[in-house]
Wavefront OBJ file of the C-alpha trace (Angstrom):
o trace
v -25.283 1.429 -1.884
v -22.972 -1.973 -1.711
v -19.598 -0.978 -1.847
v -17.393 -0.289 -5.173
v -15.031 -3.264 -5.076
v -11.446 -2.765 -7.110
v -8.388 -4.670 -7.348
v -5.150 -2.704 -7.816
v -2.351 -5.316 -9.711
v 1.090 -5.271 -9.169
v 2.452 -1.954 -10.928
v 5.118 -3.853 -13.670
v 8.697 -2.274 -13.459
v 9.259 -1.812 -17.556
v 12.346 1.051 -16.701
v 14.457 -1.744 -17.522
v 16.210 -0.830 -14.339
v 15.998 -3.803 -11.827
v 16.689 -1.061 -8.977
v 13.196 0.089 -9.284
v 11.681 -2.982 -8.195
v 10.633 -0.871 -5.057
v 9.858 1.964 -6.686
v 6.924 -0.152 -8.354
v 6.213 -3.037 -5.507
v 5.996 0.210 -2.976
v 4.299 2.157 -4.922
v 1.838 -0.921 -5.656
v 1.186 -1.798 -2.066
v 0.959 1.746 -0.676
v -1.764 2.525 -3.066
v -3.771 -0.301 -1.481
v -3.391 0.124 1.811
v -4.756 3.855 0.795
v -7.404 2.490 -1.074
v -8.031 0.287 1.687
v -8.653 3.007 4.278
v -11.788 4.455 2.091
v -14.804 3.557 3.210
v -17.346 2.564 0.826
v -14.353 0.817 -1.204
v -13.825 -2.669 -1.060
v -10.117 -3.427 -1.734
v -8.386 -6.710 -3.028
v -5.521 -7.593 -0.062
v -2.144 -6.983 -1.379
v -1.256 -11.104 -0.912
v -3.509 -12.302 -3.868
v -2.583 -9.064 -5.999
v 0.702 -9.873 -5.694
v -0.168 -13.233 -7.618
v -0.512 -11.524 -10.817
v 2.772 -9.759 -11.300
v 3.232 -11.312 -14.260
v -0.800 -11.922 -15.121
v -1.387 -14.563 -17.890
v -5.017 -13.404 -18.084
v -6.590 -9.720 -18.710
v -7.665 -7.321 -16.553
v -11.476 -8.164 -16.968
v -10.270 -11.874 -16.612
v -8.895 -10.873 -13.499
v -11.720 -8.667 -12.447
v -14.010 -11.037 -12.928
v -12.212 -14.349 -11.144
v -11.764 -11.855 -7.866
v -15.270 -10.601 -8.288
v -13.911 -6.965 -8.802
v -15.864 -3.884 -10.284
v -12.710 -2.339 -11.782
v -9.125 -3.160 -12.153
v -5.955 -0.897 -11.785
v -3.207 -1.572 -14.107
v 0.240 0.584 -13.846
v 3.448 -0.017 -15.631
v 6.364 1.998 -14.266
v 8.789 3.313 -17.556
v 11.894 5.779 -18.005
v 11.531 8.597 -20.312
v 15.598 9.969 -20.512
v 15.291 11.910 -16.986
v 12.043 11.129 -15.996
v 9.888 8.234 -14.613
v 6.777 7.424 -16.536
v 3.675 5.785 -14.938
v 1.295 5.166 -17.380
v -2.442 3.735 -15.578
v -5.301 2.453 -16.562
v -8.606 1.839 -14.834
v -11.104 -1.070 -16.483
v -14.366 -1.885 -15.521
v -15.023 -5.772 -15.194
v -18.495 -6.300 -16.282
v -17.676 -4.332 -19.991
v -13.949 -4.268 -20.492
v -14.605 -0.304 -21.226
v -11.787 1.981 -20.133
v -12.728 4.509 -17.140
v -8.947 5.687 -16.591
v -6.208 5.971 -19.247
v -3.551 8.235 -18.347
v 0.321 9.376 -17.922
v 1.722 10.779 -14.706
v 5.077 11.948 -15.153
v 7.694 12.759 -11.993
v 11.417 14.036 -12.274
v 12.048 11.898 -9.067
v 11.788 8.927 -7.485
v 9.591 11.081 -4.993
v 6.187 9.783 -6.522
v 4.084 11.064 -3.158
v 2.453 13.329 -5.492
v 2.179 11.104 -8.074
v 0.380 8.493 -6.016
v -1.764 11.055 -4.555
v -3.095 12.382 -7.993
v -3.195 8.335 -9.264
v -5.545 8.063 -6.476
v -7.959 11.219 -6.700
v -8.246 10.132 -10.435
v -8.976 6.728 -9.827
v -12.152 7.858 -7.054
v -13.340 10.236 -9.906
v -13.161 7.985 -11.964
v -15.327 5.537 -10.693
v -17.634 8.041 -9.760
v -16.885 7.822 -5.648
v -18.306 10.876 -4.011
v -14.983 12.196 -2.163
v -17.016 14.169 0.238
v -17.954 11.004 1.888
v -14.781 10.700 3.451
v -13.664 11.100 7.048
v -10.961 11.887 8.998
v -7.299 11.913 7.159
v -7.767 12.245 3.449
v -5.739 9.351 1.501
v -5.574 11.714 -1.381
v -2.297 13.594 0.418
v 0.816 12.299 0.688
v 1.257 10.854 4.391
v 5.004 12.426 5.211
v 6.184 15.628 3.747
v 10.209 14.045 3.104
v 10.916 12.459 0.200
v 13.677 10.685 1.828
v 11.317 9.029 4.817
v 8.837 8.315 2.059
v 11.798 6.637 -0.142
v 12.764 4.265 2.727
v 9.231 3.100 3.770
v 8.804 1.778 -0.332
v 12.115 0.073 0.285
v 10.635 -1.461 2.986
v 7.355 -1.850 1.872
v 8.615 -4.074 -1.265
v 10.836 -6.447 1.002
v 7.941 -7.415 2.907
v 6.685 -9.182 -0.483
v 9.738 -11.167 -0.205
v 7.959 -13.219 3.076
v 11.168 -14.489 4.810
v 12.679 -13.566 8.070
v 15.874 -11.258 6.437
v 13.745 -9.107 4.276
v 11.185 -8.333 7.170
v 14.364 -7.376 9.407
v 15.289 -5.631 6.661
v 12.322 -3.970 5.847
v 12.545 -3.342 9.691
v 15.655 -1.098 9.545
v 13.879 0.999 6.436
v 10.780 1.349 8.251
v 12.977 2.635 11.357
v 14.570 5.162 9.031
v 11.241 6.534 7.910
v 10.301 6.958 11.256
v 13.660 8.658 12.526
v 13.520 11.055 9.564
v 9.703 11.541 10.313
v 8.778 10.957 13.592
v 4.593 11.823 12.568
v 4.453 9.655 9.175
v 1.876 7.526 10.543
v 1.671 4.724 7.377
v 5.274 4.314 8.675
v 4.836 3.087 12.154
v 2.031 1.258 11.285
v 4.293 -0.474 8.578
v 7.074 -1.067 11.368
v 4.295 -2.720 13.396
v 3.410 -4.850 10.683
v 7.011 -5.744 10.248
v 7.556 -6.710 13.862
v 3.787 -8.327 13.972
v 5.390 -11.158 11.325
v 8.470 -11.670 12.542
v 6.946 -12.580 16.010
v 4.463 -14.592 14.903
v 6.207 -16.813 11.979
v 9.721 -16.640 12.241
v 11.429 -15.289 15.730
v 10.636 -14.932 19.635
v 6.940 -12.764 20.434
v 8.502 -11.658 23.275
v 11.159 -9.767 21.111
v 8.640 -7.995 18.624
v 4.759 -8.139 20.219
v 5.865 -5.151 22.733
v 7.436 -3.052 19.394
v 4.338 -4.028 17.543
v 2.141 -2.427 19.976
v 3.875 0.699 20.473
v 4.592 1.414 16.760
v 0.595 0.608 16.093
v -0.384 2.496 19.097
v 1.894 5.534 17.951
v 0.727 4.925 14.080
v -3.170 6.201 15.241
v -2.115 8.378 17.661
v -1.061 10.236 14.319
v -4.064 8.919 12.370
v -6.891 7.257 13.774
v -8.633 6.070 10.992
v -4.891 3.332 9.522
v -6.955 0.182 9.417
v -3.560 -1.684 9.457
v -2.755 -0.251 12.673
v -5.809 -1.513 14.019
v -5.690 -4.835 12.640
v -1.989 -4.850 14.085
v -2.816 -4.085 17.467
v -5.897 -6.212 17.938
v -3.544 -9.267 16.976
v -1.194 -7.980 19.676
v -4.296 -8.227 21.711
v -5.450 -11.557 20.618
v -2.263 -13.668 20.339
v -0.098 -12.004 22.736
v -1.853 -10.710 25.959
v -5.244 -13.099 25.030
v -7.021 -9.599 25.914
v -10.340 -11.344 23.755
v -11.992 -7.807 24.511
v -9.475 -5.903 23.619
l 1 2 3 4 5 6 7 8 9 10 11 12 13 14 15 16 17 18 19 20 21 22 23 24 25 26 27 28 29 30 31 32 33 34 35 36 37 38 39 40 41 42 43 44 45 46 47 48 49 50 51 52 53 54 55 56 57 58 59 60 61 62 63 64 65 66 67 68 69 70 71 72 73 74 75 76 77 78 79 80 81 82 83 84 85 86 87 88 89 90 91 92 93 94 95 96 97 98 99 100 101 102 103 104 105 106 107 108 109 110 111 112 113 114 115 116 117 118 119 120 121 122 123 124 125 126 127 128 129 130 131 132 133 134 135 136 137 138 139 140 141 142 143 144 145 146 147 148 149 150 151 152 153 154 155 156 157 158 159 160 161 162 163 164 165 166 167 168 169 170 171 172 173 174 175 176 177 178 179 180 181 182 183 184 185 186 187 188 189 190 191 192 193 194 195 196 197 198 199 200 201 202 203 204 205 206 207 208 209 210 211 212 213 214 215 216 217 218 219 220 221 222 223 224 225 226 227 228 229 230 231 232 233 234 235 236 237 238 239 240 241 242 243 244 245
């Protein structure tokens, strides 16, 4: 069977709170990097997602330009104490519905939140969840809510693409880590971080040897982070020119 193919747009901040930003750019990109890790799923890459924050077209519009079998819409809203995330799922080919639904969260801990957005969505377009292997993307990857909080803060300034916000995504990223020394997404995130700033902006020599050893320590928690491996075999390739490696 050829593989499901979805595309997961930016979740729109509608809170009316500008603060939440990361709350919904975090949110947005942690969901595909889960997504991502699935096999059988073909994911859209976070950089042309990221294109249609503000899409002029429709989802199926959308769908169909990125050659997509279903799109995931999410606007992020505030309901007096609580945050509102209100998703929908749409298949391309006949703009019918698959998903329409309301997750609700007291906090700006949405681990559980994403987790259930996630199951839902796989159900939803009828992916058989026993086919998966190794670490389940349908649990949160770090038990604190504070850790979790800090790699969305850093996960939204790496959208920004310049050299502050990655060294300040950086310090985030480091702060997830510190608080959780086994949340894997987060050292693979912090070797992501350093990855870009050695490559585009600052000295390799300062970053490649922190790339390596957050991506090496990123699947020594979880094997099966495709980032991590696409992180170290660029270490690899443009560092140590180890062409087997």
């Amino acid at each position: 069977r050829a593989p499901i193919s979805i595309v997961v747009l930016p979740i729109l901040n509608q809170s009316g709170d500008p603060s939440l930003d990361y709350v919904s750019d975090g949110t947005t990109q942690s969901m595909i990097q889960d997504l991502a890790g699935v096999l059988g799923l073909r994911v859209i890459g976070s950089t042309t997602v990221f294109r249609f924050r503000n899409p002029p077209q429709d989802a199926q519009s959308i769908g169909h330009n990125l050659r997509a079998d279903a799109v995931l819409q999410g606007r992020l809203q505030r309901n007096q104490d609580k945050l509102v995330l209100n998703v929908e799922l749409t298949q391309t080919d006949n703009d019918s519905i698959l998903l329409s639904h309301q997750y609700l969260s007291d906090t700006l801990d949405l681990r559980s939140v994403q987790a259930d957005i996630l199951h839902d969505t796989l159900q939803s377009l009828s992916f058989d969840t026993g086919r998966l292997s190794g670490q389940s993307p349908l649990g949160p990857h770090t038990n604190n809510p504070a850790a979790y909080e800090e790699n969305l803060r850093g996960e939204a300034l790496t959208r920004a693409d310049s050299p502050e916000a990655f060294r300040e995504a950086v310090q985030h990223f480091q702060k997830a880590t510190t608080l959780d020394p086994n949340y894997d997404r987060a050292w693979s995130d912090l070797a992501q971080a350093h990855l870009f700033l050695g490559i585009y902006y600052e000295s390799p020599l300062d970053h490649m040897p922190i790339a390596r050893n957050a991506a090496l320590r990123a699947l020594q928690l979880n094997p099966s982070l495709p980032e991590a491996h696409g992180s170290l075999g660029v270490v690899d390739l443009l560092y140590d020119w180890d062409m087997r490696a």
